[in-house]
N, C-alpha and C positions, 0 to 999 in steps of 0.2 A: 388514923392509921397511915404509915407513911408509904408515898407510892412512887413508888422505882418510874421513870420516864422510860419510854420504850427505847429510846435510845442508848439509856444508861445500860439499861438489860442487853444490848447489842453489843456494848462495847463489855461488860462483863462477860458477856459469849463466849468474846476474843475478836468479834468482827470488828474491822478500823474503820470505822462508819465517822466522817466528822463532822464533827458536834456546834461548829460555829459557823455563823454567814459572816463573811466580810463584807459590811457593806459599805464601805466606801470606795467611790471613783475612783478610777484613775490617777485622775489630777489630787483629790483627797490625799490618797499614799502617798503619791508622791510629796505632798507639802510638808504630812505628818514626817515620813520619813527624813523628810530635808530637813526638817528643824532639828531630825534627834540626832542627824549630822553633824551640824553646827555644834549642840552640844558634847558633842563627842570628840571633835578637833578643838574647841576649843576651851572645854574641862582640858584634855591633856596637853596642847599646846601650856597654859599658864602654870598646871601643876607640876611637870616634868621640865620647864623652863626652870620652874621657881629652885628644884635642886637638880640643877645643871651644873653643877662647879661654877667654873670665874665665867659660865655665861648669866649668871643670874645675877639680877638686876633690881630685884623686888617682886612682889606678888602683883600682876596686874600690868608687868614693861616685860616688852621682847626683850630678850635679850640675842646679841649679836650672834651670827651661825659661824662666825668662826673660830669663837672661844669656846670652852669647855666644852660637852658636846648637844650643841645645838642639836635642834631636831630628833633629839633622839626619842620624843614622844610615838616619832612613826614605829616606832618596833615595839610598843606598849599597845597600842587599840587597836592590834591586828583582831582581836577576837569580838569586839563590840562593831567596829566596821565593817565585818562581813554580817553581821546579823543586819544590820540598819539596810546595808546594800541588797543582798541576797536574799533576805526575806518576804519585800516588795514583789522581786523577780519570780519567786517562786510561787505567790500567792496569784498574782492576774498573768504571769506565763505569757509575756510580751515581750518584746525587744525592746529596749531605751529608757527602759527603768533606770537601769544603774545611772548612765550619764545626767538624765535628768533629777537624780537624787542629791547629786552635786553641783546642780545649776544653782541653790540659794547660797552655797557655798563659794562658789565661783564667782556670781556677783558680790558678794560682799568682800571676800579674798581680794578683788580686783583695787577695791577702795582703800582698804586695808595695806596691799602691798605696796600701792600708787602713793600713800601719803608716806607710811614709817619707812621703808626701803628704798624709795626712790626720791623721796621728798625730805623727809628728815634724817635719814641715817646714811644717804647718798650712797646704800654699798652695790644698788642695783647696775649694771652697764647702760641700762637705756628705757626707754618707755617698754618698746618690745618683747622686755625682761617678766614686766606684768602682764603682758597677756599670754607671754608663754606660762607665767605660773598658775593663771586664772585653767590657762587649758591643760595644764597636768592633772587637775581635778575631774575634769570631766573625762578626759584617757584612762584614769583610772577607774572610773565608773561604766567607761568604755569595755575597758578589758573583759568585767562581770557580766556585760550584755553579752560579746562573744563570744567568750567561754559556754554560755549556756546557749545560745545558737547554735554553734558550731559542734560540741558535742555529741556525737553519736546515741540517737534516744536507746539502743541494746543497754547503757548501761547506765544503773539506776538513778535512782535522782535522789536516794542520798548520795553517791558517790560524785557524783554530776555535783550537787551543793561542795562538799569536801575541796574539789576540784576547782572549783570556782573559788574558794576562799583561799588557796594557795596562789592560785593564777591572779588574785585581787591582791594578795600581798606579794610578791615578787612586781607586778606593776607598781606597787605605791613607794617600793624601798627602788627599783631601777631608776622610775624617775623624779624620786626626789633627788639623787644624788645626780641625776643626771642637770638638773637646776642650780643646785648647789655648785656646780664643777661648771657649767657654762654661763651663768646670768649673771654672775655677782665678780667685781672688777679685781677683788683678790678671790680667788677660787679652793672651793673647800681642797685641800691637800688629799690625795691620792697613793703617788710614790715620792719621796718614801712614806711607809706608812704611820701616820699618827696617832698615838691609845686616845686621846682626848678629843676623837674629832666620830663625825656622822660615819664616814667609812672605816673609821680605826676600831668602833667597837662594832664592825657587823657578823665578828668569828659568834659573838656569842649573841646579836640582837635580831641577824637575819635567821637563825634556826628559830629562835624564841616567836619571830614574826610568823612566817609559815606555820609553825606546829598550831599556833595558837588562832590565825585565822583559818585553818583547815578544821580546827577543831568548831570555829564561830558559823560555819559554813552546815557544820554536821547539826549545830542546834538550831540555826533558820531552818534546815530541812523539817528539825523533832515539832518543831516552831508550826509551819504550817501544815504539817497535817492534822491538826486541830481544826483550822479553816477550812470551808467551802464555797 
């Protein structure tokens, strides 16, 4: 005879009693979640490089950010980014999550930009250039820490998650472009404005960013009330 769990019978009630232990560390989440970072910038770094127009180079080579429109994978993984970021935060309800979810990213980033940007493809302006890129990763994991700090606990914590994953994507698209427009010896274009560049398509790639990591933000909330 099959027998209902008493918890199953709580949650068929309608009580939100949840159903799982998280057990791992701190440091644990944080490592899991860095990896699933990693592969998150850098599935869409190579797939949205690969049909970038005249920035594409092949499957597997950057291709340069001043042609076709580099970078424009940042306005694609607004919704997987806030779940990697934001789900950590909300499960152990600490401060420094987000930054340190970008720390495997950031070292590796640092090596990455150090060799192809500054060493082989010489578009960087200086060493400096890589460690300002290495710290935009962790600013932007910054921003997830504060937002959920700083927010006022009255209001709830789906809207709080929601919030956070706008506030994580208006940081990642500021200071990308703010990278792109200060590190690199010819500067992504601006004014006038160009259709084929990071900031020529943001009429239609910063709404699509926002909507859709606000939306990634609302299913890390749906995400951990499952856990306890």
């Amino acid at each position: 005879m099959l027998k209902i769990p008493k918890k199953g019978v709580n949650e068929m009630n309608g009580n939100n009693e949840k159903i799982f232990n998280w057990k791992l560390k701190r440091w644990q989440t944080v490592l899991l979640f860095g990896f699933l970072l990693l592969i998150v910038y850098g599935a869409a770094t190579y797939f949205f490089d690969y049909y970038s127009g005249s920035a594409t180079l092949g499957f597997g080579r950057m291709g340069s950010v001043f042609l076709g429109i580099g970078m424009f994978f940042i306005y694609m993984i607004g919704y997987f980014l806030s779940i990697v970021v934001i789900l950590p935060i909300l499960i152990h309800k600490s401060f420094g999550i987000g930054i340190l979810i970008f720390a495997p990213y950031a070292v590796i980033g640092f090596f990455v930009e150090y060799y192809y940007e500054l060493l082989e493809v010489q578009a960087l302006k200086g060493v400096w250039a890589v460690f300002a890129w290495t710290a935009v990763g962790l600013l932007i994991g910054l921003s997830a820490d504060i937002t959920y700090r700083f927010l006022s606990k009255k209001i709830s914590l789906k809207i709080r998650a929601i919030i956070m994953g706008v506030v994580l994507a208006l940081a990642n698209f500021a200071l990308t472009l703010i990278a792109l427009v200060f590190f690199y010896k010819i500067p992504a274009p601006l004014i006038p404005l160009v259709p084929g560049s990071f900031f020529g398509v943001a009429y239609f790639g910063l709404p699509w960013l926002i909507i859709n990591s606000g939306f990634g933000g609302f299913t890390a909330y749906a995400i951990s009330r499952s856990f306890k």
